[in-house]
C-alpha positions as CSV (number, residue, x, y, z in Angstrom):
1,X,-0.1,21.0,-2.4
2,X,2.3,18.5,-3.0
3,X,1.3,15.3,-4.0
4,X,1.5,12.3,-1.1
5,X,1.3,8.4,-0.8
6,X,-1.8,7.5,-1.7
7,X,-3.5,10.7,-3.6
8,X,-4.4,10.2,-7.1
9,X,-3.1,12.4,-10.0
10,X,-5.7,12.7,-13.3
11,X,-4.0,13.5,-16.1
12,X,-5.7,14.3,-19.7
13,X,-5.5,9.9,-20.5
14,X,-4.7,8.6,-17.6
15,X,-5.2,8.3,-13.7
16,X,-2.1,7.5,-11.4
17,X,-1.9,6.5,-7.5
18,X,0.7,8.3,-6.0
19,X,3.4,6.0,-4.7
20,X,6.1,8.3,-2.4
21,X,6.1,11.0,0.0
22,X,9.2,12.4,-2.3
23,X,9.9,13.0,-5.2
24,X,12.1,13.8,-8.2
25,X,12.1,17.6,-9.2
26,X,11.2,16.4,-12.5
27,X,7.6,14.6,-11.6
28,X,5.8,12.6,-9.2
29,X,6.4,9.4,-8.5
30,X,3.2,7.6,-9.4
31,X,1.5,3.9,-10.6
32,X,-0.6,4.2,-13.3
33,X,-4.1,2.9,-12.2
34,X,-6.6,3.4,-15.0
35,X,-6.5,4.7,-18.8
36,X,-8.9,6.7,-20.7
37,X,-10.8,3.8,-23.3
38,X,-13.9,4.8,-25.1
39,X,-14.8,1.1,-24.6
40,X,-14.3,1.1,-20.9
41,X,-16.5,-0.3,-18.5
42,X,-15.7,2.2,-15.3
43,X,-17.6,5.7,-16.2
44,X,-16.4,8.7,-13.9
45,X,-18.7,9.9,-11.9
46,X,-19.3,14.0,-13.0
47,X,-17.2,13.7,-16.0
48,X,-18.9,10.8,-18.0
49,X,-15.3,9.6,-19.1
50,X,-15.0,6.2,-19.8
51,X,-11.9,4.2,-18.3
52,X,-10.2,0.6,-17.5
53,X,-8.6,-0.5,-15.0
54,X,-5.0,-1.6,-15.8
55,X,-2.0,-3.8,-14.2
56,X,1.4,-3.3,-13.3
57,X,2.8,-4.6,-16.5
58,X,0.2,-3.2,-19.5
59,X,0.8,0.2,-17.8
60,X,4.4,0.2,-18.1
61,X,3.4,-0.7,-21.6
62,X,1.3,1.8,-22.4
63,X,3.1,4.3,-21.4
64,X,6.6,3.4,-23.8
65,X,4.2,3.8,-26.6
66,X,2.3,7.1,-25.3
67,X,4.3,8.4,-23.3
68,X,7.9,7.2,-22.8
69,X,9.2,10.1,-21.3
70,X,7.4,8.9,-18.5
71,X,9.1,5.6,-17.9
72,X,12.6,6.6,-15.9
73,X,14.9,4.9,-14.1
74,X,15.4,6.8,-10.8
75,X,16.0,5.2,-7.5
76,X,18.5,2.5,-9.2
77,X,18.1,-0.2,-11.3
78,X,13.9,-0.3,-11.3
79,X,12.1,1.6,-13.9
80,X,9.9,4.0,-11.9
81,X,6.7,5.8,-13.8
82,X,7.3,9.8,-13.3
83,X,4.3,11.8,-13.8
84,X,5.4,15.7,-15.0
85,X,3.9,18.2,-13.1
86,X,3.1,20.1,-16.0
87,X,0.5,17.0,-17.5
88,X,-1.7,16.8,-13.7
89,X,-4.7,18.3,-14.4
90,X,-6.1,17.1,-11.5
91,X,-5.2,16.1,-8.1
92,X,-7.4,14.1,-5.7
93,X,-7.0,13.5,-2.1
94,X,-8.2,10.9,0.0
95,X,-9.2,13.0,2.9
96,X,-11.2,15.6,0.8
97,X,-13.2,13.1,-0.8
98,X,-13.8,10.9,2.5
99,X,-15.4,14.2,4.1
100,X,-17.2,14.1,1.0
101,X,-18.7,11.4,1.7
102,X,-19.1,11.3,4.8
103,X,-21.3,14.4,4.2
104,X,-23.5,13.1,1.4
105,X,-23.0,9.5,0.4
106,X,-24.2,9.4,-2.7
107,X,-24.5,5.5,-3.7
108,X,-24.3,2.2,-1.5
109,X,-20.4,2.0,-1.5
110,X,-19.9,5.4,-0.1
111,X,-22.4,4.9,2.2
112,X,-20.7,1.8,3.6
113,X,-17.5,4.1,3.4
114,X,-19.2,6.4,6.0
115,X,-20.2,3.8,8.2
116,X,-16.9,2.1,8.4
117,X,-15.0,5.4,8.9
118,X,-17.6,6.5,11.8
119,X,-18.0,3.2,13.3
120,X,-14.1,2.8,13.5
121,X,-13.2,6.7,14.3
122,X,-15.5,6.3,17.6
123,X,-14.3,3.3,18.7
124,X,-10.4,3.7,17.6
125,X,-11.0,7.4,19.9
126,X,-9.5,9.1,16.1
127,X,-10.9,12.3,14.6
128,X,-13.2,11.3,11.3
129,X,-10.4,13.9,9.6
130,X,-7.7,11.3,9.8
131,X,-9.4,9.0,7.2
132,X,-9.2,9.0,3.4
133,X,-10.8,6.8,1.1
134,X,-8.3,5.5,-2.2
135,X,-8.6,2.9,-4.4
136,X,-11.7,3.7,-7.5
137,X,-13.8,5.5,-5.1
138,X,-11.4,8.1,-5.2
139,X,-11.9,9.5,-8.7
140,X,-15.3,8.0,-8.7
141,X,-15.1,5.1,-11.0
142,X,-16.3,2.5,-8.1
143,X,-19.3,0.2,-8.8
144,X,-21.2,0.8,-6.4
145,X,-22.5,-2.9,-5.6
146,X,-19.5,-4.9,-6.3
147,X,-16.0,-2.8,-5.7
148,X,-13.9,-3.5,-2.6
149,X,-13.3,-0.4,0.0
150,X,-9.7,0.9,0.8
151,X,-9.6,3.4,3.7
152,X,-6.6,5.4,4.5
153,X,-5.5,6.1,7.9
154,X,-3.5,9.5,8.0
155,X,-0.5,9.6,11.4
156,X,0.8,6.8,13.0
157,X,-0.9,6.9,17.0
158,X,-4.0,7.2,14.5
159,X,-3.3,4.1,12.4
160,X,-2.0,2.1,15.7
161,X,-5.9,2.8,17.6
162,X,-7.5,1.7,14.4
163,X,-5.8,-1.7,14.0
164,X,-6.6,-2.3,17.8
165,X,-10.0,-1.8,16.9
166,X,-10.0,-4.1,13.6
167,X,-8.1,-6.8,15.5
168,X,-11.0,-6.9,18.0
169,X,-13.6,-7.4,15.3
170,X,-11.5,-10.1,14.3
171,X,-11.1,-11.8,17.4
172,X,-14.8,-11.4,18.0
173,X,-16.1,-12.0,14.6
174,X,-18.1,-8.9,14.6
175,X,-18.2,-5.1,15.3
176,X,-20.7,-2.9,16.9
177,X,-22.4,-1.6,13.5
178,X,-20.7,-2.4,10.0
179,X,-17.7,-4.1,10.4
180,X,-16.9,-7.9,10.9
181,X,-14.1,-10.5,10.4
182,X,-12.9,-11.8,7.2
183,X,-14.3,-15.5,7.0
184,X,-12.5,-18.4,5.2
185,X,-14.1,-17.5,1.5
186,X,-13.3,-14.2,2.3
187,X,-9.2,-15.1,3.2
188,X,-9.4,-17.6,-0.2
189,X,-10.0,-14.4,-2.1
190,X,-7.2,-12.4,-0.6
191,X,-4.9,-15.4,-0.9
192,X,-5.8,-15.6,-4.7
193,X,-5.5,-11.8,-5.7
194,X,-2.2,-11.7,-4.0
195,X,-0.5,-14.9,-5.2
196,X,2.7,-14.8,-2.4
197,X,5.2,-17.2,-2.2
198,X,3.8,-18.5,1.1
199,X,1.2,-20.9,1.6
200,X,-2.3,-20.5,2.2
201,X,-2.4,-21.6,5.7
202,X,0.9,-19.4,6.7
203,X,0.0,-16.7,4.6
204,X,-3.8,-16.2,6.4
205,X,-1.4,-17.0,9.9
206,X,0.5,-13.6,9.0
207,X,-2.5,-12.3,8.0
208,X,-4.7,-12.5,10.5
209,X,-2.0,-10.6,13.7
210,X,-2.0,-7.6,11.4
211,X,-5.0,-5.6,11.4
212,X,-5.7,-4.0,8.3
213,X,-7.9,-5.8,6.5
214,X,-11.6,-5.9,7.4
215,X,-15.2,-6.7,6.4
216,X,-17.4,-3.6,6.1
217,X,-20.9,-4.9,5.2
218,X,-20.3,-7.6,2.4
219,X,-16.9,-5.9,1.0
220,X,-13.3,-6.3,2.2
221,X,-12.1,-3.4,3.2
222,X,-8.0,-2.5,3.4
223,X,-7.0,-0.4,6.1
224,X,-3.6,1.7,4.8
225,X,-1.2,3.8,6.4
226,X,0.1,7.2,5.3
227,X,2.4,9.5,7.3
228,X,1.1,12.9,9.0
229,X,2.2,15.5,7.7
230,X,5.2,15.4,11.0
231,X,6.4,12.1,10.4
232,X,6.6,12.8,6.6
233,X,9.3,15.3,7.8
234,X,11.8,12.1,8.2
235,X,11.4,10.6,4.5
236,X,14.5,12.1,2.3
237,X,15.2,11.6,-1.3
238,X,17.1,8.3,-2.1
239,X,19.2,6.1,-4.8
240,X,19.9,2.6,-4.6
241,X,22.5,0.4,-6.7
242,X,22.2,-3.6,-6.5
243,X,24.6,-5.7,-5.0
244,X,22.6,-9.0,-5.6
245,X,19.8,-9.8,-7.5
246,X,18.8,-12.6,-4.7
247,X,20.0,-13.1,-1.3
248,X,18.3,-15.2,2.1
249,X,18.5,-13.8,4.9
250,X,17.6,-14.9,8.2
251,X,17.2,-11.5,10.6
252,X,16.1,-10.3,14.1
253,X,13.9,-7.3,14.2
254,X,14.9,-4.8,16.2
255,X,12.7,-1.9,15.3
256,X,9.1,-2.5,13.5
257,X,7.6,1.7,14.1
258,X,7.1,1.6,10.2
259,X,6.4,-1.7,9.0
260,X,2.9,-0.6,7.4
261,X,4.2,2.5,5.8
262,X,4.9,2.3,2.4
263,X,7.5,0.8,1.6
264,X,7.5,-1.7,5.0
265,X,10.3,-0.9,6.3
266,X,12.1,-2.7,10.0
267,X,15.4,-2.1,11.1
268,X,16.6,-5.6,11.6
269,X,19.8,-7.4,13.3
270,X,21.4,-10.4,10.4
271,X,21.8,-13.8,12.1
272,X,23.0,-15.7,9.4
273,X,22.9,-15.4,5.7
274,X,23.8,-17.0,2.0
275,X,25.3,-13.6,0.7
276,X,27.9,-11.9,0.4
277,X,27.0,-8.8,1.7
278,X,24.1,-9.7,4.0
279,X,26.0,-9.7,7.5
280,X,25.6,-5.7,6.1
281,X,22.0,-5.4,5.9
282,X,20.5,-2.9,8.6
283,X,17.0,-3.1,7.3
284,X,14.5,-4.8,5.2
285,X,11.5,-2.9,3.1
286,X,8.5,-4.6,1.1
287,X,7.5,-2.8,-2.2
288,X,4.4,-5.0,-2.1
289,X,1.6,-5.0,0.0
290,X,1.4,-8.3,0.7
291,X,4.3,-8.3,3.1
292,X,3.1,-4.9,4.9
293,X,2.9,-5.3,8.9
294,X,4.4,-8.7,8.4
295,X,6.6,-8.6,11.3
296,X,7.3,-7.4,15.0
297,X,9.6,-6.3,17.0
298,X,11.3,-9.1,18.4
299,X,10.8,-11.6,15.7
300,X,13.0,-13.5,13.6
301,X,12.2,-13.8,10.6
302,X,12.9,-15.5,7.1
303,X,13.7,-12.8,4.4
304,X,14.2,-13.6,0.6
305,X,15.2,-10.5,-1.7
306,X,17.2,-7.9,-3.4
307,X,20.2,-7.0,-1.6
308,X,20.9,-2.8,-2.3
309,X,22.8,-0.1,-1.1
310,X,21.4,3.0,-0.1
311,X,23.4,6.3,-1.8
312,X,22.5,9.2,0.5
313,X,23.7,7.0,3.4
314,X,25.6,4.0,2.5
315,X,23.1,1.7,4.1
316,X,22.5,-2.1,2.5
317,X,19.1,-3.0,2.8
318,X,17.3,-6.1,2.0
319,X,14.1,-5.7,-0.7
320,X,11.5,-7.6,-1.1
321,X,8.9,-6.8,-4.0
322,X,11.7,-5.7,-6.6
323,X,9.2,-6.7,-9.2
324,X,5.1,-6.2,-8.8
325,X,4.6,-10.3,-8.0
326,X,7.6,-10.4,-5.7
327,X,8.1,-14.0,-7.0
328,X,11.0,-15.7,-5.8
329,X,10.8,-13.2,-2.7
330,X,8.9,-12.9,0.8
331,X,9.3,-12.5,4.4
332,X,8.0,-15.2,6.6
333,X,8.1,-15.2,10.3
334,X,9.8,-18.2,12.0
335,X,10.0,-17.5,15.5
336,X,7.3,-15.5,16.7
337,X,7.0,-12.8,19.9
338,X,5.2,-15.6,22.2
């Protein structure tokens, strides 16, 4: 099966997320997540393996000393991590190891897991099949009474019924069984792990009109988004070169269907700009979570970014999250669908 968004790939020192519906024939685009350390403090589940968790940065380093061959520059001007095929020796995915759980939770994270995906299948009217679970409770390296929860949502019409339910919970505070609303505390947190270029009070404004993010028992939960197997049908292969390193742009959007895919991506009309080439820009995309389902049709909004043309179709698009802390970079909404 070919890898996907969100799966995890276990190699013999490393695991990687998965981080693109396509990839080069040479690999698999991936993020390295955690490293094999005989010091570690994350034993695997079944295995006994000790590992640690790792950031954008010490990964890339790591792997020029282990492994440089994995360290390419593919899409354009970024330096990607490409996993060979040859070096996975195992391949988790979400949804196998959600029904997993959901038919024997094992510890008091996975039971919350199965709660959260039961409570919010029901009431979102979704099949319990459409959920994953990512983050360190997919290769079982979760503490059970202090990791956070990431569920994956698999198809779009799936995804939409879940937020509706999740933006309820937030407008209400609380759900029927596990879920509630992120409080204040619980928004400082977010704010602090993220670090965005926005504010705290405009950054939890944003925030709170999306819908993914949501309290199951005393752990924030994301809620993410990865194509069905149909709508994957529509993501090609691409190459970028940079026209400018940094460019504002100020931008209608005309068309938001994918703006929590991965990247964010909304076709957008330019009403004015500082560049050169930004009267050209059809779309912006977000490389970084933070700006996921930051916008709506209708919108204008306030884009700072990369400026890059697309090969396979010419296109110029607008990036925001060219590096991991997309500093310097963000999309803000300044005039809003009311």
């Amino acid at each position: 099966m070919e890898p996907k968004l969100r799966d995890f790939l276990v190699t013999e020192d490393a695991i990687f997320s998965v981080i693109s519906y396509v990839h080069p024939e040479d690999g698999i685009l991936s993020l390295m997540r955690y490293v094999r350390d005989e010091e570690g403090d994350r034993v695997r589940r079944g295995t006994g393996e000790r590992y640690r968790k790792v950031g954008f940065e010490e990964s890339f380093e790591i792997l020029r000393e282990r492994h440089p061959e994995y360290v390419k520059k593919v899409r354009g001007d970024f330096h990607d991590q490409v996993v060979p095929r040859e070096d996975v020796v195992e391949h988790l995915d979400p949804r196998e190891r959600a029904m997993e759980i959901l038919e024997e939770p094992r510890d008091e994270l996975e039971e919350l897991a199965a709660r959260a995906i039961l409570e919010l299948a029901e009431d979102a009217g979704v099949p319990e099949s459409a959920f994953g679970v990512t983050g360190s409770l997919l290769p079982k390296l979760h503490d059970p009474a202090s990791s956070d929860l990431d569920l994956v949502v698999y198809g779009m019409d799936h995804y939409l019924a879940v937020r509706d339910v999740i933006l309820r919970v937030q407008e209400t505070g609380e759900g029927r069984d596990v879920l509630s609303g992120l409080d204040f505390d619980d928004w400082e947190r977010v704010y602090r792990r993220r670090s965005p270029e926005l504010d705290f009070e405009e950054f939890v404004r944003h925030e709170m009109r999306k819908g993914n993010r949501v309290v199951v028992g005393d752990r924030v939960c994301d809620v993410l988004f990865v194509r069905d197997e149909s709508e994957r049908e529509e993501v090609e292969w691409e190459g970028f070169e940079t026209l400018e390193e940094r460019a504002r742009l100020v931008c209608e959007v005309v068309d938001d269907r994918w703006a929590f895919d991965y990247p964010a991506r909304w076709r957008v009309r330019v009403l004015e700009t500082d560049s050169e080439v930004g009267e050209e820009v059809v779309e912006v995309r977000s490389y970084t979570h933070t700006y996921v389902g930051q916008a709506f049709e209708g919108e204008v909004i306030e884009v700072q970014g990369k400026i890059e043309r697309e090969l396979r179709s010419d296109r110029v698009i607008a990036v925001v999250g060219s590096t991991r802390e997309a500093k310097g970079e963000w999309i803000r909404v300044i005039k809003d669908q009311r």
